[in-house]
C-alpha positions in Angstrom: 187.9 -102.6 -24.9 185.7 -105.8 -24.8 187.8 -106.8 -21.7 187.3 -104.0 -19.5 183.7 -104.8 -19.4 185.2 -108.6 -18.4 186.9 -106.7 -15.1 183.7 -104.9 -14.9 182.1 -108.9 -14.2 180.2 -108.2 -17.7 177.7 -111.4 -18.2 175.5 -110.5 -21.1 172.7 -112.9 -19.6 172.8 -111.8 -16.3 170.4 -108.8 -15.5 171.7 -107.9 -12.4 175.4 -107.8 -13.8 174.1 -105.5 -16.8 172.6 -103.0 -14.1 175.7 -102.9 -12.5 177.9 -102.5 -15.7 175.4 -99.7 -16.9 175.6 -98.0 -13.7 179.3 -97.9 -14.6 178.8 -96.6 -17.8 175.9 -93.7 -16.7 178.8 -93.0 -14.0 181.7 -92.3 -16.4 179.3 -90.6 -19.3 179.8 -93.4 -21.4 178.3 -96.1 -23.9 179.0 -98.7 -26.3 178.9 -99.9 -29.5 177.5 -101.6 -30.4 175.3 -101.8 -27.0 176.8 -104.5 -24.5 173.7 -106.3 -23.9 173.4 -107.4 -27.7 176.7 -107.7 -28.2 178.8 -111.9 -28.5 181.5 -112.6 -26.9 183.7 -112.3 -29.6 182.3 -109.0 -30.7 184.5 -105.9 -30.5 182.8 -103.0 -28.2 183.7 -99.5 -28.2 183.1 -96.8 -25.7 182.1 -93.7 -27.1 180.8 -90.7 -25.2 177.3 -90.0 -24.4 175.5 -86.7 -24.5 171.8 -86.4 -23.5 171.0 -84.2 -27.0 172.1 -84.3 -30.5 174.3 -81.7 -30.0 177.3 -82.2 -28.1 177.9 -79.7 -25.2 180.5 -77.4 -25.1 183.8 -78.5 -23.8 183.2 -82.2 -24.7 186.3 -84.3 -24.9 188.1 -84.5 -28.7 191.1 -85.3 -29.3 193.6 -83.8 -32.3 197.1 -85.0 -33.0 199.5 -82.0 -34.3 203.1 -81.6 -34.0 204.9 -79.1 -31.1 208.5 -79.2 -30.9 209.0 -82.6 -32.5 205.9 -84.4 -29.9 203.0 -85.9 -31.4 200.3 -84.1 -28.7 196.9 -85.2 -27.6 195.0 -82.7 -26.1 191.4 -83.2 -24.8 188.3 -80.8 -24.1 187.4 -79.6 -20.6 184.9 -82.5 -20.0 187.9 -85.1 -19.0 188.7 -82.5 -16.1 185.3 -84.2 -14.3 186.7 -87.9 -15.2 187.6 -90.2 -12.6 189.9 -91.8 -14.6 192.3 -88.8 -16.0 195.9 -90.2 -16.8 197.3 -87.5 -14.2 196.1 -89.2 -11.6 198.1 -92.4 -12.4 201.2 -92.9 -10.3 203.9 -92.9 -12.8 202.0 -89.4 -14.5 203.7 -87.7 -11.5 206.8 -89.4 -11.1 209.5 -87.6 -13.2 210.5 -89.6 -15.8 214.7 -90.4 -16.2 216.6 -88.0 -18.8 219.3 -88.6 -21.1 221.4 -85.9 -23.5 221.1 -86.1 -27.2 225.0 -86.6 -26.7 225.1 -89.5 -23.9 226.7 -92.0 -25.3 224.7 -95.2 -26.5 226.6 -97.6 -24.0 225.4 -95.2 -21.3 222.1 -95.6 -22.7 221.7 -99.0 -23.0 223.4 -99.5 -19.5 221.1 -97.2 -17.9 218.0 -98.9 -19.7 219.1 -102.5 -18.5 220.3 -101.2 -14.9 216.7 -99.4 -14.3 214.9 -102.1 -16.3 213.8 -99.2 -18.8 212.5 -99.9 -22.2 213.0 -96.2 -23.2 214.1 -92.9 -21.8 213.3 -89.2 -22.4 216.0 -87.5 -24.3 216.4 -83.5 -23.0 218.6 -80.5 -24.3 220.1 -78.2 -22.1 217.5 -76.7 -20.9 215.7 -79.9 -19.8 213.4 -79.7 -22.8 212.2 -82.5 -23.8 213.4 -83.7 -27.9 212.2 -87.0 -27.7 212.5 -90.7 -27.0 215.1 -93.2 -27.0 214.0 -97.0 -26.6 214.7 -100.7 -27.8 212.9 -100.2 -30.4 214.5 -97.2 -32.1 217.8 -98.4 -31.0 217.3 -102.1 -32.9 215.6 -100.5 -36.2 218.5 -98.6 -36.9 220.9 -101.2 -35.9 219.4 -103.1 -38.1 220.1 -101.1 -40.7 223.3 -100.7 -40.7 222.7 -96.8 -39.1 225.2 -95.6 -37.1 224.3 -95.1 -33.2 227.3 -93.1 -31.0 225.5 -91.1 -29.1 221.5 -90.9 -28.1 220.9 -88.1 -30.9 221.6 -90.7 -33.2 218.1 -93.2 -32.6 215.9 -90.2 -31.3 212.3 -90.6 -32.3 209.1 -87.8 -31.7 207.6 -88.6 -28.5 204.3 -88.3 -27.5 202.1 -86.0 -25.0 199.1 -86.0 -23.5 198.0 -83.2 -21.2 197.2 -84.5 -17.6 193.5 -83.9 -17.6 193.0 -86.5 -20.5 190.9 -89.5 -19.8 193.1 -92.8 -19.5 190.8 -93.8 -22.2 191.7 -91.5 -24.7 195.2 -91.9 -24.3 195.1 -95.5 -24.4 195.7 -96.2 -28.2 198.5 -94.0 -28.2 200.3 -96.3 -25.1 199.6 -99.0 -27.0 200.9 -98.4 -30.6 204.3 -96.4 -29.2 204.8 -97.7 -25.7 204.1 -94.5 -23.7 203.1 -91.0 -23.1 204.6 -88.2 -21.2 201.8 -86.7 -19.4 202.3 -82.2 -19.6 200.4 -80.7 -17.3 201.0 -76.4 -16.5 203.8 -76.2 -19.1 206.1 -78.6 -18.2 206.1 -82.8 -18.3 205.1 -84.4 -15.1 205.9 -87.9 -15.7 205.4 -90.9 -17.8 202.7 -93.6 -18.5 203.9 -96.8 -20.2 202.0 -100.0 -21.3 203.1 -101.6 -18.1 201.7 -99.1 -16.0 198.5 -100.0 -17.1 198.7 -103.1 -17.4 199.6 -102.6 -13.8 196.5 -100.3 -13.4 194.0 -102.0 -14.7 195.3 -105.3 -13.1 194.3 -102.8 -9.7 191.0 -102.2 -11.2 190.0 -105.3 -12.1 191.6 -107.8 -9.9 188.3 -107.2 -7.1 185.4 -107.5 -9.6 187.3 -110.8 -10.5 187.5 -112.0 -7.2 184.1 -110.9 -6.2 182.5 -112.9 -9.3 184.4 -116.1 -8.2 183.2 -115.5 -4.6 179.5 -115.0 -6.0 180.0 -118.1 -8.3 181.4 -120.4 -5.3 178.7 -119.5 -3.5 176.1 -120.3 -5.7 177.9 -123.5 -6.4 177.6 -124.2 -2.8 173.9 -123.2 -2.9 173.0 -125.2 -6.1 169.1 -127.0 -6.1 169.4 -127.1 -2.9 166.3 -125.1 -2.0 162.7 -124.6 -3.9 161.6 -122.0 -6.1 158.9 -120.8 -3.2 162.4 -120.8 -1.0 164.6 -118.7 -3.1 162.0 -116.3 -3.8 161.1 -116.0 0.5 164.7 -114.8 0.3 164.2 -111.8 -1.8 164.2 -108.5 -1.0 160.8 -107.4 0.7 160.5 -104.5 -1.4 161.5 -105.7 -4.9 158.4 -108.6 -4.6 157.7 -107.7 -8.5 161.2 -109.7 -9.4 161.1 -113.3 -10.7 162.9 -115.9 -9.7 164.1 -118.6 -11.5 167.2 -120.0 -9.3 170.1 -119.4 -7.6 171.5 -116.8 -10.2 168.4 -114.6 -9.8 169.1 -113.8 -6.3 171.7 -111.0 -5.2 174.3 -111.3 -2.6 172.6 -109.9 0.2 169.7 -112.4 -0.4 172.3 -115.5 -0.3 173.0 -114.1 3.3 169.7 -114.2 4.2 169.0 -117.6 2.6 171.3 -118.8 4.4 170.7 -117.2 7.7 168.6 -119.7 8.9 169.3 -122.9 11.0 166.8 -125.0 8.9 168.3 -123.8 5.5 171.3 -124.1 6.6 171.6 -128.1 7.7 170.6 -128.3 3.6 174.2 -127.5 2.7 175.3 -130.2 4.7 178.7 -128.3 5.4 180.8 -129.0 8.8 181.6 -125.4 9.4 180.5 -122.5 11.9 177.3 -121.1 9.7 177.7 -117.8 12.3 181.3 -117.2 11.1 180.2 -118.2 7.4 177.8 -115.5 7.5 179.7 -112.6 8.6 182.0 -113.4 5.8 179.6 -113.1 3.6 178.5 -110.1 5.3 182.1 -108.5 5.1 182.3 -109.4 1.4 179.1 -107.6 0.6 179.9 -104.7 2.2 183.6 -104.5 0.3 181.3 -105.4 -3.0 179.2 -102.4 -2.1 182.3 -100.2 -2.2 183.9 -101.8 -5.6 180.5 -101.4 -6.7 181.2 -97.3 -6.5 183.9 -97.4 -9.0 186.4 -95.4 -7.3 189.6 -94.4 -9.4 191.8 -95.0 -6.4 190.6 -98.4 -5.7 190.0 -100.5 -2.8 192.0 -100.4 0.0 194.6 -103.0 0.3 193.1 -104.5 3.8 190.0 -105.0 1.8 191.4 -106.9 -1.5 193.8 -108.9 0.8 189.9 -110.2 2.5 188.6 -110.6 -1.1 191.8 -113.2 -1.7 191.8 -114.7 1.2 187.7 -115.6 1.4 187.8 -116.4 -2.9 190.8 -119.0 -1.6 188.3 -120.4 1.4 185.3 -120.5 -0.9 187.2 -122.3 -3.4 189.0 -125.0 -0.9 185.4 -125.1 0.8 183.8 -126.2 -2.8 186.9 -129.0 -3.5 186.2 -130.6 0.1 181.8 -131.2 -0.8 182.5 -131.6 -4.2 
């Protein structure tokens, strides 16, 4: 889980980038162990939840495995239900997954897996129940050895559930050791969520705290020792005068735009470019950080991440031509 906190932008040296991290983590009920701040690089962190007593409230999310009908089943507590990040509201958890027969044949099988690009499909009975999973995997094994595979029956294997209110969290370790879940939510299965979806996900997630750290590092870059302790610290925030500065990295964005918002301060860059038109970029990027900064489970909107590419690809042409 040490990489989420990566998407999140996590610098364990960096206050500002700690606030924001454990914003996140106050936001989602959340903390880690061991705690963030401590933690090296190559450490392994853990979210756990986090409950103001000893006690933990009623409803709080745990998770127990049993068997139902031949599924593996993860059902979570009532406190996922307030969790911006429940599985059901993923995409593919409410796109019905593709069905097969326990007596399709295996060369329709493995024809409809390479014609949709599937690496494994729900198998059904009659009455569109599910029985379980076909995939690569369970196909190969008993290939392998030497089992014999006519129809889908033949390389069935228990699937797995998770109930549409569960965090994406929780269900994570079961995508990743069998591939997917099917997501069951009022009685019947809604859809599936694989590895790829979120990779896909979480690619959505983190691709703008990325792009916003680059921007943030460009700029600094740009900004260097350019300017005097006495100047960075005229550039703070009027009302947080108690904060020390050190350099560049101890200023936030907004106070880069007002740095920089000066003719005189300006000319220091030395850079042959409309400082008007600079600005407002800056300005537009700040605002869009304000909004990432909110964590929203359905993520930025497209117009917005297409301006976060295109001014991380200026700032980083911008830094090749003074450099």
């Amino acid at each position: 889980m040490r990489t989420l906190l990566l998407w999140f932008g996590f610098n364990g040296r960096n206050s500002q980038t700690n606030q924001q991290v454990q914003q996140a983590l106050e936001f989602l009920k959340l903390k880690t162990d061991p705690e963030f701040t401590s933690a090296g690089i190559d450490d392994n962190i853990t979210f756990v939840p986090k409950y103001d007593g000893i006690r933990e409230p009623t409803g709080a999310v745990g998770t127990d495995l049993h068997v139902n009908a031949g599924a593996i089943v993860t059902t979570s507590g009532n406190a996922s239900e307030g969790s911006a990040y429940r599985i059901g509201k993923l995409p593919s958890a409410r796109k019905t997954p593709v069905s097969v027969s326990s007596e399709t044949t295996t060369e329709e099988v493995v024809t409809l897996m390479l014609v949709r690009d599937f690496s494994q499909l729900v198998v059904v009975n009659p009455d569109k129940e599910v029985m379980g999973m076909v995939s690569w995997k369970s196909l190969g094994s008993r290939l392998a050895l030497g089992k014999r595979c006519r129809v889908a029956g033949d390389f069935t294997e228990k699937h797995r559930e998770v109930g549409a209110e569960t965090s994406v969290f929780d269900a994570i370790p079961l995508i990743v050791e069998h591939g997917c879940v099917l997501v069951r939510e009022s009685g019947k299965v809604r859809g599936m969520v694989t590895a790829s979806d979120l990779a896909v996900k979480f690619s959505q997630f983190g691709e703008p705290f990325l792009l916003l750290e680059e921007i943030e590092t460009q700029v600094r870059g740009l900004i260097g020792t350019k300017f005097t302790r006495e100047q960075l610290e005229a550039a703070c925030d009027p009302h947080d005068s108690s904060r020390s500065v050190e350099g560049i990295a101890d200023l936030r964005f907004d106070e880069y735009i007002r740095l920089l918002d000066q003719p005189d301060r300006w000319e220091r860059l030395n850079l042959d470019i409309d400082r008007r038109m600079f600005i407002r970029g800056l300005e537009h990027i700040s605002r869009i950080r304000g909004e990432v900064m909110h964590f929203d489970a359905a993520g930025i909107e497209e117009d917005n991440l297409a301006e976060l590419r295109t001014f991380a690809q200026f700032m980083r042409q911008l830094r090749l031509l003074v450099s």
